[in-house]
GUBA-419040 format. One record per atom (N, C-alpha, C): residue in three letters; x, y, z. Coordinates in nm, 2 decimals, always signed. Last residue first. Layout:
residues N
<residuo->Ala | px->X | py->Y | pz->Z> .
...
//
This chain:
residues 59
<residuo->Unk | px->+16.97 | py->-2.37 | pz->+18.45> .
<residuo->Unk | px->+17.05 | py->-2.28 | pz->+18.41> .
<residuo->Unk | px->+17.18 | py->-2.22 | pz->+18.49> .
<residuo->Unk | px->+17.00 | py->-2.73 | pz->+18.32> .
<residuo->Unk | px->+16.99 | py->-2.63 | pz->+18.44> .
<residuo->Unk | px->+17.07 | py->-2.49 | pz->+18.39> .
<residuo->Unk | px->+16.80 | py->-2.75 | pz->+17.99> .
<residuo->Unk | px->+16.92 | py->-2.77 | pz->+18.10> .
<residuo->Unk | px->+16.91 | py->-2.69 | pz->+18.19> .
<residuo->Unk | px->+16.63 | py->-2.91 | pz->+17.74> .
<residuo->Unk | px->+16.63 | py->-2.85 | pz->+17.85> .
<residuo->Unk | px->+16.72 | py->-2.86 | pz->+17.95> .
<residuo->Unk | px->+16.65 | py->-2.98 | pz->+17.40> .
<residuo->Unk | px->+16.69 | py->-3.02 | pz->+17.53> .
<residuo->Unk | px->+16.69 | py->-2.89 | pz->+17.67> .
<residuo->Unk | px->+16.58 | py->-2.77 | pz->+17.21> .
<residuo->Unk | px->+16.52 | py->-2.93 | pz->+17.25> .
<residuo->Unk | px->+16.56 | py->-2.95 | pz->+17.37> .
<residuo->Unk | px->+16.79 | py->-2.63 | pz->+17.16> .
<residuo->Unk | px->+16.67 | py->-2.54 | pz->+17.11> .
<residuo->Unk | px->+16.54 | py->-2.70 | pz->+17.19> .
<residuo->Unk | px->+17.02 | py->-2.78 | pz->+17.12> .
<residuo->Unk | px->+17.00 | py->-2.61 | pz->+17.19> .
<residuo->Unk | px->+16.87 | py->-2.56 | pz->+17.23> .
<residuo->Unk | px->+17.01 | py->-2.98 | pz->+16.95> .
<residuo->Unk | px->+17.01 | py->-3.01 | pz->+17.12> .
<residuo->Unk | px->+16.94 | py->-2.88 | pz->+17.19> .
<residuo->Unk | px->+17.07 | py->-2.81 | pz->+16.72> .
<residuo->Unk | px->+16.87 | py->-2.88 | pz->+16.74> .
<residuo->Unk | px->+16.92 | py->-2.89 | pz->+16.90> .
<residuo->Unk | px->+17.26 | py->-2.71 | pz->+16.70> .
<residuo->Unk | px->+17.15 | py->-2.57 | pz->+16.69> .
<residuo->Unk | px->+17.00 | py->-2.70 | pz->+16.77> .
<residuo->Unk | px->+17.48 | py->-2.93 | pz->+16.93> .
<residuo->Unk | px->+17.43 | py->-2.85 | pz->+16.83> .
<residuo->Unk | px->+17.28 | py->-2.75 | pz->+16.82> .
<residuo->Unk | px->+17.64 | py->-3.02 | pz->+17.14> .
<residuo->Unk | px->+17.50 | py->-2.93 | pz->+17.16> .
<residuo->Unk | px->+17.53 | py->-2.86 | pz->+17.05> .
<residuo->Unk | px->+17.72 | py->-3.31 | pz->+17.16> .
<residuo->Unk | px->+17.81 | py->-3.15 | pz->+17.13> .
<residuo->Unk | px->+17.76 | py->-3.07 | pz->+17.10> .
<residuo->Unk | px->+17.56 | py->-3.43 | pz->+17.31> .
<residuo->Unk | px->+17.72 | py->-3.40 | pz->+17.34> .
<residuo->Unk | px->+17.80 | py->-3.29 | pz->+17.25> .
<residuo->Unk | px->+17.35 | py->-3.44 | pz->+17.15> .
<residuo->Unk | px->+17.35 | py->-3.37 | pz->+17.30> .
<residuo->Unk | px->+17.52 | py->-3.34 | pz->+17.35> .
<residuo->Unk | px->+17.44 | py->-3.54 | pz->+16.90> .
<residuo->Unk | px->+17.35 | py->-3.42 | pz->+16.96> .
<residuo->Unk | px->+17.39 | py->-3.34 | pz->+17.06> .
<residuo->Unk | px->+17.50 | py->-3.81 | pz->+17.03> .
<residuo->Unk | px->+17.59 | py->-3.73 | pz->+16.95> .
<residuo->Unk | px->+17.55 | py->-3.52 | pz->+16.94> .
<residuo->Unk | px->+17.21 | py->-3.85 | pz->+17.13> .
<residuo->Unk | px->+17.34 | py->-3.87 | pz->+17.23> .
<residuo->Unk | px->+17.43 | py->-3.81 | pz->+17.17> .
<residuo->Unk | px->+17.13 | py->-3.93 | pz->+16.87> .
<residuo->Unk | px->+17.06 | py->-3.78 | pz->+16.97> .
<residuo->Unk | px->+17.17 | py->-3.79 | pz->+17.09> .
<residuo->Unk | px->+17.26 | py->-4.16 | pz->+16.75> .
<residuo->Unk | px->+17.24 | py->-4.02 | pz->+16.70> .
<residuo->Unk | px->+17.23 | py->-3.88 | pz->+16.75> .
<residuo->Unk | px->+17.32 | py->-4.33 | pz->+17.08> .
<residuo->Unk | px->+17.23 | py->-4.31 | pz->+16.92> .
<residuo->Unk | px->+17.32 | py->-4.17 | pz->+16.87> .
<residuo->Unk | px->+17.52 | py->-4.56 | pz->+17.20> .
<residuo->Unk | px->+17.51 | py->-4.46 | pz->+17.17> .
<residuo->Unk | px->+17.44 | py->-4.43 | pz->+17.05> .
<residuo->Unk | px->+17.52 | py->-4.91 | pz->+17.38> .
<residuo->Unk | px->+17.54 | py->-4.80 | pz->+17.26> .
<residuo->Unk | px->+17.52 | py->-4.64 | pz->+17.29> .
<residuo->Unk | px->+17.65 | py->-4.99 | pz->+17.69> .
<residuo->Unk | px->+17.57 | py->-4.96 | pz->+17.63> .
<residuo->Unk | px->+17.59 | py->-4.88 | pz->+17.51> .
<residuo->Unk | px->+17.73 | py->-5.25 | pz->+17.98> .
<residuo->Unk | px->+17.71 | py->-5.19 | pz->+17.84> .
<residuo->Unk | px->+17.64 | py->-5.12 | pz->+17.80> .
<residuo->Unk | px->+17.58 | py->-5.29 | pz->+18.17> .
<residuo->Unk | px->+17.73 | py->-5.31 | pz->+18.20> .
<residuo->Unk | px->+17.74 | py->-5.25 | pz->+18.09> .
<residuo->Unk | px->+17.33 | py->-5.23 | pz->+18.39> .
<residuo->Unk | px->+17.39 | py->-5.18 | pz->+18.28> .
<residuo->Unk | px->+17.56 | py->-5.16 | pz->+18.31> .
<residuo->Unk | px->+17.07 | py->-5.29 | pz->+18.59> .
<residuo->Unk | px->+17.17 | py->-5.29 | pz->+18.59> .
<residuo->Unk | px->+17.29 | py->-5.28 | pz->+18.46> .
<residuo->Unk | px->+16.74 | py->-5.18 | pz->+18.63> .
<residuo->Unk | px->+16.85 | py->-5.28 | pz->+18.56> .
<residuo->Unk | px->+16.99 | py->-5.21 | pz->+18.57> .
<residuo->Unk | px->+16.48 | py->-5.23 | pz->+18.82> .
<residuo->Unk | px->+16.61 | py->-5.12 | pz->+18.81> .
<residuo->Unk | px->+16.67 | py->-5.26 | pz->+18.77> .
<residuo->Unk | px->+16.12 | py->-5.14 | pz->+18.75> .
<residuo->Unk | px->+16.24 | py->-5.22 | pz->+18.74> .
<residuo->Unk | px->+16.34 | py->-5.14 | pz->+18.76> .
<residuo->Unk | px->+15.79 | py->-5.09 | pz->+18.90> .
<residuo->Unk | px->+15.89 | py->-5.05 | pz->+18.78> .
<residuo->Unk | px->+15.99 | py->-5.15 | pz->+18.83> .
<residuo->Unk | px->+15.55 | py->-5.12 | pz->+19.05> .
<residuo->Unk | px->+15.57 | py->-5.14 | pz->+18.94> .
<residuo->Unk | px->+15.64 | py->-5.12 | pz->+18.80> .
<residuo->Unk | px->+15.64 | py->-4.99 | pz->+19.27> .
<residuo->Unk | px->+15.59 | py->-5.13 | pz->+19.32> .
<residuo->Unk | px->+15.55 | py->-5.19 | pz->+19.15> .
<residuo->Unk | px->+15.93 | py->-4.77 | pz->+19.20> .
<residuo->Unk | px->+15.85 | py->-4.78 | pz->+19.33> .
<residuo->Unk | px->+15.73 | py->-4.98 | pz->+19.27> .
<residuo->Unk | px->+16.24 | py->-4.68 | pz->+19.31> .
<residuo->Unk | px->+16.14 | py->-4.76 | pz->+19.23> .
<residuo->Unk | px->+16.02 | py->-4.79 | pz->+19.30> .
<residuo->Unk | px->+16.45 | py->-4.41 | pz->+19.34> .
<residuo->Unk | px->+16.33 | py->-4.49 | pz->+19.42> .
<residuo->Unk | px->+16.28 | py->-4.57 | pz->+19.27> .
<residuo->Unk | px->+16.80 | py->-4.39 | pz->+19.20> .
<residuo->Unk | px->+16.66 | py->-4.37 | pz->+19.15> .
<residuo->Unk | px->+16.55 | py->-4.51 | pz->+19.26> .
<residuo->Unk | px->+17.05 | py->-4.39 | pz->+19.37> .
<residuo->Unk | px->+16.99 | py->-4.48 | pz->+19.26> .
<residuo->Unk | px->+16.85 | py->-4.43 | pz->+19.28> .
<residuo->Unk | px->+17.24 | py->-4.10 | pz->+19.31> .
<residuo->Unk | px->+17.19 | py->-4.20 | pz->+19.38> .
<residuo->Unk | px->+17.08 | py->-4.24 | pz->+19.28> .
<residuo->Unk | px->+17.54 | py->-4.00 | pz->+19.15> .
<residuo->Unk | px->+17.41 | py->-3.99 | pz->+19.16> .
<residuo->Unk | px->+17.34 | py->-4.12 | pz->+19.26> .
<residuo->Unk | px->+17.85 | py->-3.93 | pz->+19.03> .
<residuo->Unk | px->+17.76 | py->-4.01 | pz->+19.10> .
<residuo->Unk | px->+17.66 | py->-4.02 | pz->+19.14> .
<residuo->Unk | px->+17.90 | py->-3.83 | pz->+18.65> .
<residuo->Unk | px->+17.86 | py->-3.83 | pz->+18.79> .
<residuo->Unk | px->+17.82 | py->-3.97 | pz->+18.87> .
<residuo->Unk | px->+18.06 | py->-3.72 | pz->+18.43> .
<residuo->Unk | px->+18.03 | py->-3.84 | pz->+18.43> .
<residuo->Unk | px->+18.02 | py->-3.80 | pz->+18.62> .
<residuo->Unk | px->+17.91 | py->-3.47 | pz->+18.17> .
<residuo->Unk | px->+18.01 | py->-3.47 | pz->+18.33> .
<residuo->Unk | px->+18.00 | py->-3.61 | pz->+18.32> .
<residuo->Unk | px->+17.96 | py->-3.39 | pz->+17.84> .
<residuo->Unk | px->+17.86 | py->-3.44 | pz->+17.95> .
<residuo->Unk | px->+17.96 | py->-3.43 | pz->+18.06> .
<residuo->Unk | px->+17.95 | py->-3.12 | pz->+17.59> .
<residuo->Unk | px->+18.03 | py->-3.21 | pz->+17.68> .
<residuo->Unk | px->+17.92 | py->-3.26 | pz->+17.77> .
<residuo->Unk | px->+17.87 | py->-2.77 | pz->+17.47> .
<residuo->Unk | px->+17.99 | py->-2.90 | pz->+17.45> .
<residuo->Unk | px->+17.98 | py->-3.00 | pz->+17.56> .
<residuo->Unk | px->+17.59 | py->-2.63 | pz->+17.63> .
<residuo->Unk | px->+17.75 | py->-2.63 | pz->+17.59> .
<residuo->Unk | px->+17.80 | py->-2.74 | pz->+17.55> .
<residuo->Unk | px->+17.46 | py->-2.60 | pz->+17.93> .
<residuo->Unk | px->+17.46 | py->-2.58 | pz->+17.79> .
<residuo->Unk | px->+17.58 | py->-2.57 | pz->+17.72> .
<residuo->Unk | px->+17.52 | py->-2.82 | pz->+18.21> .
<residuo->Unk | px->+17.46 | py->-2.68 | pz->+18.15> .
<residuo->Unk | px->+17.48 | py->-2.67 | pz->+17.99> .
<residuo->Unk | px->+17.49 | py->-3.10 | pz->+18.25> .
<residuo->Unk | px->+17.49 | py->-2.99 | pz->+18.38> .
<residuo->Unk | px->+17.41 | py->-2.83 | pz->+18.29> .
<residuo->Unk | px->+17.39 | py->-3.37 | pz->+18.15> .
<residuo->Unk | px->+17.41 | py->-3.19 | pz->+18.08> .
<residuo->Unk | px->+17.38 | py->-3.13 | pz->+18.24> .
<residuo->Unk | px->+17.56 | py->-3.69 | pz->+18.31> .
<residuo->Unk | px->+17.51 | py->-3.54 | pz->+18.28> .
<residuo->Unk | px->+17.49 | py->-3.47 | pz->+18.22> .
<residuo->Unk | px->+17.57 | py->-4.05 | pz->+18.31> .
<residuo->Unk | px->+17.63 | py->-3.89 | pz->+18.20> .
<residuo->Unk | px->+17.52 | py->-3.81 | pz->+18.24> .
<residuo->Unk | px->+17.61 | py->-4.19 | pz->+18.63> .
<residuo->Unk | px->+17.55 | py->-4.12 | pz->+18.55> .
<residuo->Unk | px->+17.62 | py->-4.01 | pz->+18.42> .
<residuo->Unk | px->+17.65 | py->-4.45 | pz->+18.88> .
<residuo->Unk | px->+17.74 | py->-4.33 | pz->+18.82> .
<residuo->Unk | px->+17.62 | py->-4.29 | pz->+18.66> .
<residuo->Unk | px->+17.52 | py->-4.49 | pz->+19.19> .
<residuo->Unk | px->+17.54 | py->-4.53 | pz->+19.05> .
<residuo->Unk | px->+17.60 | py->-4.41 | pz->+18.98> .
//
């Protein structure tokens, strides 16, 4: 399945391939043809002072 990323700190997401997440005997996998974007997704993409200080990344 393909994924947006914060690899590291900074401006931008990656668009990756990732493997599908185990589910295990009381969760769901949905499938997503579409999807919005909030506020905090604007944030994170362009790692302002709040993403910086909130969001946790690989170092």
């Amino acid at each position: 399945m393909r994924a947006l990323v914060k690899e590291a700190p900074g401006e931008g997401l990656t668009l990756k391939d990732v493997p599908e997440p185990e589910i295990g005997p009381d969760d769901v996998l949905i499938r997503v043809h579409r999807t919005g974007i909030c506020g905090t997704d604007i944030h994170i993409w362009s790692w302002d002072a709040w993403a910086a200080r909130t969001v946790p990344t690989p170092s």
